[in-house]
N, C-alpha and C positions, 0 to 999 in steps of 0.2 A: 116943113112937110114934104117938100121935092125931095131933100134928103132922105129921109125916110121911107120915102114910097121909091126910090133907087135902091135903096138898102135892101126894100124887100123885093126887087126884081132880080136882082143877084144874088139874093139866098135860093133863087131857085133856078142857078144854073146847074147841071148835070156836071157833075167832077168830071167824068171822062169828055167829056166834051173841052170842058175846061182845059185839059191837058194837052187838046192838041195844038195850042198855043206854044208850050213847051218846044226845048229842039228836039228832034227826033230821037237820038242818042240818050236824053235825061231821065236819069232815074227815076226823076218824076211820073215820064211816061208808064216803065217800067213799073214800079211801083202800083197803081193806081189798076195799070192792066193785071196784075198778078191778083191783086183786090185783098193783099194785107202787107203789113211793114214787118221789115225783119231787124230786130232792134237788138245788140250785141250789149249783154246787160251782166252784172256779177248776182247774187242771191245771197251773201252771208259779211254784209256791212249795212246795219241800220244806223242812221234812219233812211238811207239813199238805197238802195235795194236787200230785202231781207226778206223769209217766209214768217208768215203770222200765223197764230195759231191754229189756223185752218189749213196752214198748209200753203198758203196762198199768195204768189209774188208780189212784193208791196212795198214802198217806199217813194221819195221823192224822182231817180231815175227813172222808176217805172213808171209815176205817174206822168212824167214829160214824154214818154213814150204811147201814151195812151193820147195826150194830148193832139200829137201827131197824127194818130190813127183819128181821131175822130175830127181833122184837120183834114185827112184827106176822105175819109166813107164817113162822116157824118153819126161814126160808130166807134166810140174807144175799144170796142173789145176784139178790134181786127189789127192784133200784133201778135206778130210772134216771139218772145223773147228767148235768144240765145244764149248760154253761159258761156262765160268766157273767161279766163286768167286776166289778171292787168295786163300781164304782158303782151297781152293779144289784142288792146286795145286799138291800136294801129294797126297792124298786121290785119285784123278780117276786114278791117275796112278797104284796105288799099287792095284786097283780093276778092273782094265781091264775095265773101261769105259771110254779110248783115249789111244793111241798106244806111245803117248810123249804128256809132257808139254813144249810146248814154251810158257813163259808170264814172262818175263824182271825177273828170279828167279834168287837171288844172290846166289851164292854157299858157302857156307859152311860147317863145320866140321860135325856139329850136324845135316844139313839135309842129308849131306852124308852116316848118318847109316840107313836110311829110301831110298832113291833110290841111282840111278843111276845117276850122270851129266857125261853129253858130255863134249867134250871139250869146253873153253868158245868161245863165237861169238863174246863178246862185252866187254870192262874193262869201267865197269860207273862211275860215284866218284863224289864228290862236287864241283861245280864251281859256279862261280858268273857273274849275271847279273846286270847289269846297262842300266842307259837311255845312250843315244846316244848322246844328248842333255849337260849329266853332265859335268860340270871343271875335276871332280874326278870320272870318268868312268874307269880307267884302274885300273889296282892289283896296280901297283905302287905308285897310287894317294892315292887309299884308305888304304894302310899301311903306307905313310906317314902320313894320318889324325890321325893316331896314335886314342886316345881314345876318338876324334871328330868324327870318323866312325862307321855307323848305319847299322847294317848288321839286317836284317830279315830270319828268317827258321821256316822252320816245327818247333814246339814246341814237343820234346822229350827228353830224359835222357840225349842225348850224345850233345845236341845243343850247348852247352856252348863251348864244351871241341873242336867241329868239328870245330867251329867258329876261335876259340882261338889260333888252329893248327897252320891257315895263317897267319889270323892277330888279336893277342896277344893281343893288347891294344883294339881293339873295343868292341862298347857296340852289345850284343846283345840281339834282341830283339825275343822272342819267342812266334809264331803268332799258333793259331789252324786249319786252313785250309792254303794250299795251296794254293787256289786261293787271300786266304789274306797278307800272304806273298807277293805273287805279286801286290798285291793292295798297301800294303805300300811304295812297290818301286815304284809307276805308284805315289802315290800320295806325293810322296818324304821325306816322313816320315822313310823313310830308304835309304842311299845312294846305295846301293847292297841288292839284295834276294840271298841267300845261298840256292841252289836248286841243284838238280841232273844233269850232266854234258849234260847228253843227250837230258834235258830238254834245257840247254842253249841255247845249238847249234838249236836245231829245231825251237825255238822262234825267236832267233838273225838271225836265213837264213830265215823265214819266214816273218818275221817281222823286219828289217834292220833301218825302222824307228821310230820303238817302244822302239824296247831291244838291247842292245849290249852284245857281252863275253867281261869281263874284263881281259880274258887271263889266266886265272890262275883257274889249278884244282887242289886235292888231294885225299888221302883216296881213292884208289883204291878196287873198286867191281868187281867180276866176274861176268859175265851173262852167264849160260847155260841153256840147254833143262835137263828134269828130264826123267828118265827112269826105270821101273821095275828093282829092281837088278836079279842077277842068269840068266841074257842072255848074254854072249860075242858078239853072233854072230848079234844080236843086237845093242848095244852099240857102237861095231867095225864098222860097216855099216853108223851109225848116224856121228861115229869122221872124217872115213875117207873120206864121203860125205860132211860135212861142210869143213875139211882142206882141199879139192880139191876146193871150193866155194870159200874159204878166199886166197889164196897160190898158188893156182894152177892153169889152162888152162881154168877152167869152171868157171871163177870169176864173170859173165856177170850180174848176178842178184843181187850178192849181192854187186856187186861197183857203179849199179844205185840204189840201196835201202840206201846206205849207204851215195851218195851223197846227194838223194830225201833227206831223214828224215835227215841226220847231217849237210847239208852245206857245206861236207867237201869230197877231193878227195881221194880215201883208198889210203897208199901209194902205191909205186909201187912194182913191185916183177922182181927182176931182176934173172936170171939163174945162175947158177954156186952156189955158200957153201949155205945151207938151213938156214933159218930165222925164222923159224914156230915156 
């Protein structure tokens, strides 16, 4: 009961007041005084940022951008979303034209000396789609076809070697757009498209009669937000407001964002030893 009756004396601290705990210099401050987030977002890659048929900015990025905002005013709908190229993923943040990048950015080594990532929101990785329709729709079938099995992917350096990881004997076939990938598996000229894990799931829940997941990913990716480096107070705000999102009591938006775009229910979070 102590606990609890703490819990609710600090839901009613005033954010701005709260901020000035903050260093003086931290976005945070900034932020909070401006009284909305500027969130550096793309708009035409579902399920992680796309318009829906109203028109209307929506997907997993955006939803962790909302998260944010009602992290800091108690109100998701005080963000402002930026359009931005990939390539400008970095760039507006290291120049102060958007306060964080959300847009589906895998983390690594090498962009780790240039910002900041949050914790990650999402682990992406390669999965395979299939028709619904197939004999050899499941992982299972298509590694038994041994080197009768026609995988399609993006056409890149690592295509061969990603393919090869699951299944070894398959041929594969390396396409230049995405959307042709998909096109050879629609027109069966590939038994499976090798596509992004989060692509699978959003097709196969969307489209149940189209695509199938044939159960099997690999090649794990982090997905974080980018951030200015040289602000703790910052960075600290951004982890401990998505870990309460993903882990914790405020999980509300991100377990219907997560069923909407992935088909799938987050797992559950049970009390007692941490899991995070």
């Amino acid at each position: 009961m102590a606990g609890l009756a703490t819990a609710g004396v600090l839901a009613t601290v005033d954010a701005q007041k709260a901020a000035a705990q903050a260093a003086s210099d931290s976005l945070l401050r900034t932020v909070l005084d401006r009284g909305k987030l500027i969130v550096g977002t793309g708009s035409t890659n579902a399920p992680w940022h796309f318009e829906n048929d109203a028109g209307e900015l929506v997907g997993m990025d955006i939803t962790m951008g909302r998260i944010l905002a009602k992290g800091l005013f108690d109100d998701p709908t005080k963000v402002e979303f930026v359009m931005q190229d990939p390539a400008q993923r970095i760039p507006n943040v290291t120049t102060n034209k958007v306060d964080i990048t959300i847009q589906f950015m895998t983390m690594t080594a090498q962009r780790s000396q240039l910002i900041n990532f949050s914790r990650p929101y999402y682990v992406e990785g390669v999965a395979l789609l299939t028709l619904p329709t197939a004999e050899n729709k499941t992982f299972d079938k298509l590694l038994a076809g041994g080197s009768a099995t026609r995988i399609s992917i993006l056409q890149n350096v690592d295509a061969e070697s990603s393919v090869h990881y699951a299944l070894p004997q398959a041929q594969v076939l390396q396409i230049d757009t995405q959307a042709n990938v998909l096109q050879a598996l629609e027109s069966k000229r590939a038994d499976a498209a090798a596509v992004d894990l989060s692509t699978v799931r959003w097709l196969a829940s969307r489209n149940p009669d189209k695509y199938f997941d044939a159960g099997k990913s690999w090649y794990s990716m982090l997905y974080g937000a980018a951030l200015r480096q040289g602000d703790l107070d910052w960075l600290t705000f951004v982890n401990q407001t998505f870990t309460i999102a993903m882990f914790g009591h405020e999980s509300a938006l991100y377990d219907a964002a997560f069923k909407d775009y992935f088909g799938q229910e987050p797992p559950a979070r049970h009390p007692g030893f941490p899991v995070i």
